[in-house]
C-alpha positions in Angstrom: 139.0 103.5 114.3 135.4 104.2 115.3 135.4 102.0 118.1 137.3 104.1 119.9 134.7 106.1 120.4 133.8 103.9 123.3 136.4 105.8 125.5 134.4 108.0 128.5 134.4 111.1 126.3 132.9 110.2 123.7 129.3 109.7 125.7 129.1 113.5 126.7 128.1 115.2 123.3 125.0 112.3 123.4 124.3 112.7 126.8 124.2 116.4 126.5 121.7 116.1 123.7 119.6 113.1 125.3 119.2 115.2 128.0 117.6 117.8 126.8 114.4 118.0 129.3 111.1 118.7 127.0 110.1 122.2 126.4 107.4 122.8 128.8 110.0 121.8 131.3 112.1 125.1 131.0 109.1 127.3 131.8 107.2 129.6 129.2 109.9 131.8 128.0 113.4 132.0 126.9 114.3 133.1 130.9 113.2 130.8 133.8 110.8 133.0 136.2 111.3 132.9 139.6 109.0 131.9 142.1 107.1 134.3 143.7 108.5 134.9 147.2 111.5 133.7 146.3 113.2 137.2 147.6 112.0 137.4 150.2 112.7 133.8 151.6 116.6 135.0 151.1 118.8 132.8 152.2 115.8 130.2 153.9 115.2 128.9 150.5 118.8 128.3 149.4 119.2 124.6 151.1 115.8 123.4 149.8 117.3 124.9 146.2 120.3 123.2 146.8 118.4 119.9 147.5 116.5 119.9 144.4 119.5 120.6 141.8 121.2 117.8 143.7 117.9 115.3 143.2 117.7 116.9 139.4 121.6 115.6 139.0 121.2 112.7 140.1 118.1 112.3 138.0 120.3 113.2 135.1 123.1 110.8 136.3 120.5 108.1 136.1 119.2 109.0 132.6 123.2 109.3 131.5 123.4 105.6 132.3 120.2 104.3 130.5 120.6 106.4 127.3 124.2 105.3 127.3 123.4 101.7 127.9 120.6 102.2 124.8 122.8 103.8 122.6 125.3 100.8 123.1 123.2 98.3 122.8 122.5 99.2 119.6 125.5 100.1 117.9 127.1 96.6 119.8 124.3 94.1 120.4 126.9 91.6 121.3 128.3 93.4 124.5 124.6 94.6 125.5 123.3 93.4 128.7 119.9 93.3 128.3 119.0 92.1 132.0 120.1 95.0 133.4 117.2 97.2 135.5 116.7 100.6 134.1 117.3 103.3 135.9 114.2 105.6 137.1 113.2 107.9 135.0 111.4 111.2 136.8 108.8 112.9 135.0 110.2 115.6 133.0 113.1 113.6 131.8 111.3 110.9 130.1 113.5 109.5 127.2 110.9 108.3 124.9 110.5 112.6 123.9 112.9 114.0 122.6 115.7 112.2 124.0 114.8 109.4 121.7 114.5 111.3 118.9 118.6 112.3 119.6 118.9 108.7 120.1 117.8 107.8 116.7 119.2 110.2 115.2 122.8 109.9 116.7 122.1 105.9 115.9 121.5 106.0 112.2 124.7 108.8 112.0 127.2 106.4 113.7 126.0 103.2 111.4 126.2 105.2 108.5 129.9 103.9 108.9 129.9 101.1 111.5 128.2 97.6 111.3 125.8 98.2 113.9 122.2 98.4 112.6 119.3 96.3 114.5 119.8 94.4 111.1 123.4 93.8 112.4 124.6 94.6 109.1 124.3 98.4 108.0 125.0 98.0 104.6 121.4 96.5 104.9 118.3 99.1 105.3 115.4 97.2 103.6 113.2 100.1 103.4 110.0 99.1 102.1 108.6 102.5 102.2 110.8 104.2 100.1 110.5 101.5 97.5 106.8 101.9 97.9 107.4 105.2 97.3 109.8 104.8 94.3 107.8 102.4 92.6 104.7 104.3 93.0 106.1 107.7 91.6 109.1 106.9 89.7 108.0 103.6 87.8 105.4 104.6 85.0 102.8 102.2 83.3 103.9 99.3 85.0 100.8 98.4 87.7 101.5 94.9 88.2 105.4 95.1 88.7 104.6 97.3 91.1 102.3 95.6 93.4 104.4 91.9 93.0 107.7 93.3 93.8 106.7 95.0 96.8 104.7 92.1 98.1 107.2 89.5 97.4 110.0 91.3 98.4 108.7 92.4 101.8 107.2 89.3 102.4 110.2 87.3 101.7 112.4 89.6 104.0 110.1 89.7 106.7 110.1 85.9 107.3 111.9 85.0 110.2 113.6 81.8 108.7 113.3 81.5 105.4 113.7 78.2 103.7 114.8 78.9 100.6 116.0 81.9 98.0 113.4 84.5 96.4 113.5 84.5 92.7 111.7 86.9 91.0 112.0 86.2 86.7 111.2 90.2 85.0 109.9 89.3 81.9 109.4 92.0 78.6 110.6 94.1 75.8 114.2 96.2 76.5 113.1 99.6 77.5 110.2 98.8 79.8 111.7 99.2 83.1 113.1 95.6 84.0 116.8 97.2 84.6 115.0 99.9 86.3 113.0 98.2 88.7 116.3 95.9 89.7 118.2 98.7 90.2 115.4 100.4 92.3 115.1 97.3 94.5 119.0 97.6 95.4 118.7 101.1 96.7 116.3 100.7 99.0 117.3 97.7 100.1 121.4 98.5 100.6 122.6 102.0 101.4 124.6 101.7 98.6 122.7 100.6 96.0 123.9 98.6 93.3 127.8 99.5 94.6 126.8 97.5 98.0 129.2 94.6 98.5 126.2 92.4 99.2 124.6 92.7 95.4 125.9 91.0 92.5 125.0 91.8 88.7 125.6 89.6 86.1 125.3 90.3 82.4 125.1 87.0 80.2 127.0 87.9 76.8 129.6 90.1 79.2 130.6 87.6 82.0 130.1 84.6 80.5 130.4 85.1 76.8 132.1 81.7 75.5 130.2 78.8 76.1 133.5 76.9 75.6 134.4 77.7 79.2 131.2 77.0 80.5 133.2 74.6 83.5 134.6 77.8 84.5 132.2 80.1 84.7 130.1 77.7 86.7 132.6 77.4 89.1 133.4 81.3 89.1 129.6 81.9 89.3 129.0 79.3 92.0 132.2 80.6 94.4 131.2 84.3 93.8 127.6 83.4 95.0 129.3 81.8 98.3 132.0 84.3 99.1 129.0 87.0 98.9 126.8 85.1 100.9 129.3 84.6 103.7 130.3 88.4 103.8 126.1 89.5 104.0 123.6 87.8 105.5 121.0 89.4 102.3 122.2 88.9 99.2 120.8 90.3 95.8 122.0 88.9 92.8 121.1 90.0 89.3 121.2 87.8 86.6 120.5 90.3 83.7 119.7 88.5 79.6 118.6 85.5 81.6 117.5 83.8 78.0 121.3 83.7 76.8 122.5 82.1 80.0 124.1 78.7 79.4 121.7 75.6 80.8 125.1 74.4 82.5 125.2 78.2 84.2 121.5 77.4 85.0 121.8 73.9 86.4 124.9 75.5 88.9 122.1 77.8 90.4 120.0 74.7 91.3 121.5 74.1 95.3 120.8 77.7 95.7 117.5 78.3 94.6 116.0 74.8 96.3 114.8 74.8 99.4 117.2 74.1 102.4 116.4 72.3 106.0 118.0 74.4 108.7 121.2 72.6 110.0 120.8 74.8 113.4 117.3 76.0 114.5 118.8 78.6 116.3 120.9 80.1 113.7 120.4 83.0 111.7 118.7 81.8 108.1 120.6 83.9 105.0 118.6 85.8 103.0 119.1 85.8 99.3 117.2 87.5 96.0 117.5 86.3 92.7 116.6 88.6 89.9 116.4 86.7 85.7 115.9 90.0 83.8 114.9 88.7 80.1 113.4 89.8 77.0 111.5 86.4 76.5 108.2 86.4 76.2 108.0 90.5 75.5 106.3 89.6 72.2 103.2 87.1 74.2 102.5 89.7 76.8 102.7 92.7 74.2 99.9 91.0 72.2 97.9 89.7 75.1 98.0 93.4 76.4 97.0 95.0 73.1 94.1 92.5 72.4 92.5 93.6 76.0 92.5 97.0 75.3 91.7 96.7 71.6 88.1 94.4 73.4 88.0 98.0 75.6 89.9 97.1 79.0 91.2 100.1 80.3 95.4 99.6 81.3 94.7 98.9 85.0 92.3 96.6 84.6 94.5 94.3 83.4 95.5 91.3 85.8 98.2 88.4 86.8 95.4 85.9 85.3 95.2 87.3 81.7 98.8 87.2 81.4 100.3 84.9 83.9 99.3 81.3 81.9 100.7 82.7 78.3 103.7 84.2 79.9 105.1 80.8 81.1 103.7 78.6 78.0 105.6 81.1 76.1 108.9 80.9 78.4 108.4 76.9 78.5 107.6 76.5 74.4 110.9 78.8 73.7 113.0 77.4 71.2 115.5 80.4 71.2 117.0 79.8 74.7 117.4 76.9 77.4 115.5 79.5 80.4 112.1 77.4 79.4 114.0 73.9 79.8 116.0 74.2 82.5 115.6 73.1 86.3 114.9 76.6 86.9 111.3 76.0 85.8 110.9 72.9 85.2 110.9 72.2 89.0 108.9 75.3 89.7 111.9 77.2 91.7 111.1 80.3 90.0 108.7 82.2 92.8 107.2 84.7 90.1 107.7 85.6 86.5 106.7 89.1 86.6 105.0 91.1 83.0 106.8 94.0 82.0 103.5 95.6 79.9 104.2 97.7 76.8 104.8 101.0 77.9 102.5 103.9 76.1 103.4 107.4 74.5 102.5 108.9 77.8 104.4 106.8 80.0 107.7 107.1 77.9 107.0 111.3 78.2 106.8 110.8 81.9 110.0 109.0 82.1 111.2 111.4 79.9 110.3 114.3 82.4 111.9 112.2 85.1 115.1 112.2 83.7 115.4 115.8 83.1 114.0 116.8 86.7 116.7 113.9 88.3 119.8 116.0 86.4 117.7 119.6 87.7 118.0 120.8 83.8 114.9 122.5 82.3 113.0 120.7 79.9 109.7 122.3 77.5 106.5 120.8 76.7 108.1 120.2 72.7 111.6 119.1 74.2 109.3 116.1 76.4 107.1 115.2 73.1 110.5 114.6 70.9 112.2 112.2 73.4 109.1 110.4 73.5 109.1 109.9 69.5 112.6 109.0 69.4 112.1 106.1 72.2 109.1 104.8 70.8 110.1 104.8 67.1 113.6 104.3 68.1 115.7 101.2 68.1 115.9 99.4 71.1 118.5 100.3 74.2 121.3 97.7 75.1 120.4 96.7 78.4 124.0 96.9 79.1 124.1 100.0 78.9 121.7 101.0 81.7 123.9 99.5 84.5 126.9 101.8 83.6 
């Protein structure tokens, strides 16, 4: 339906707002001044007038065409001519003011329900600085997730061919922020976060419960993975209670976590992001964590290298679950396996805080000290539960 709103009326209402001139153009106040003399030239002056709104419309005329042509190009990249020669542009008219502001603006509004981003997919934003942002304010106590997902994520999206899948394994206890962090990562990476058609979350004991089926989940999990990948060209798939997926699930993920030679050079390489969310190996990094700051490290001192080696010996040794064993990391095509650290009293109050101040209800000093007792004493939260 939207396309129709190629036909010749629909460029006025940009056009008129393109062509808005900058302010200095329209003189110092609200009422242009005239010039002085101007009475008494009379009618002498009217023809030279006449000549310079005529030049000034056709100066318009010309900026109609190239804001049109700009505007098209990016809402239909396929029918844009880029060879074209761009009209003049006289001084006082210059696009790049506040023309291309309207431009943007009008842009983002009409891809907000068309496929037309510079992405060429809309439902795609990838905006690194809000998740900057997000996991820099909204994520508490967790110093290291925040620097790795950023990196890799924005790294791995910025490649212009990539050839092969990100996975990113989120390691630590429930109630940390793994869940969190996911869920972050989909909103600023789809307009519509974890509801985008182009992200996928799968819950272990709720989509694949039976290993008695196991033949048919692989072939249910390996056809959602395709059809998903051939609607977007970025993918995000969630894998959450990673430790109680089946080895045959595991093994079916294999072709799309190796690397891949590029059948056409030319072609556009898919983009895909795997997420393992798993409790294993909570219990290594909680007591390599405590030990640091029981020898006096302060939180943020502590690093990738004092966790990193006994994070993966613990996720290889694992006797409670096939993740350690399988191809997954054996063959090393896990990118990173990322420490979830123990979160402290303060951090839980903050999060705390957070929740009351994202529903806009009011919330005391005592109210934020007796949600923190109950989460920290508390039993643990189904994971489940947090993507509902």
């Amino acid at each position: 339906m939207l396309r129709g709103l190629r036909s010749p009326l629909w460029p006025l209402l940009l056009l008129l707002l393109l062509l808005l001139p900058p302010p200095g153009t329209w003189g110092h106040g609200s009422r242009a001044r005239p010039r002085e003399g101007a009475e008494e030239a009379g009618s002498a002056g009217s023809w030279p007038a006449f000549q310079g709104l005529r030049e000034r419309l056709r100066a318009a005329g010309a900026l109609c065409r190239r804001s049109w042509a700009l505007f098209s190009c990016r809402v239909w990249p396929d029918g844009c001519r880029q060879d074209e020669e761009a009209p003049a542009r006289p001084p006082g008219w210059s696009l790049p003011l506040l023309g291309q502001q309207y431009l943007d603006i009008l842009t983002t509004w009409y891809c907000s329900f068309q496929d037309c981003c510079d992405s060429g997919d809309c439902r795609i934003i990838n905006n690194f600085t809000g998740l900057e942002a997000d996991l820099r304010v909204r994520l508490h106590g967790q110093h290291l997730v925040r620097e790795l997902v950023l990196t890799a994520a924005r790294g791995y999206l910025e490649l212009p061919r990539p050839d092969k899948a990100l996975a990113l394994s989120f390691h630590g206890w429930s109630g940390t922020g793994k869940n969190f962090v996911a869920r972050m990562l989909a909103e600023n990476l789809y307009r519509d976060g974890l509801r985008s058609d182009c992200v996928k979350v799968f819950i272990a004991t709720l989509h694949f419960p039976h290993h008695k089926y196991v033949d048919l989940y692989q072939e249910q999990l390996a056809s959602q993975i395709r059809k998903t990948q051939e609607h977007c060209h970025q993918t995000l798939f969630i894998l959450d209670e990673a430790e109680k997926l089946h080895p045959g699930l595991l093994e079916a993920l294999r072709p799309h976590l190796e690397r891949q030679a590029p059948e056409n050079p030319r072609a556009k390489s898919p983009r895909t992001i795997f997420l393992f969310l798993s409790n294993l190996g909570g219990n290594i990094i909680n007591e390599v964590v405590l030990k640091l700051l029981k020898a006096g490290w302060s939180r943020e001192e502590i690093g990738m290298e004092h966790l990193e080696p006994q994070l993966q010996a613990e996720i290889v040794e694992s006797t409670d679950s096939g993740f350690g064993h399988s191809c997954l990391v054996k063959e090393n095509l896990i990118d990173f396996f990322i420490p979830f650290l123990p979160l402290e009293y303060r951090h839980v109050r903050l999060c705390a805080r957070d929740a009351f101040l994202s529903q806009e209800l009011l919330y005391t000093e005592e109210a934020l000290d007796e949600v923190a007792k109950m989460m920290v004493s508390g039993t643990k939260t189904s994971s489940r539960l947090q993507w509902f």
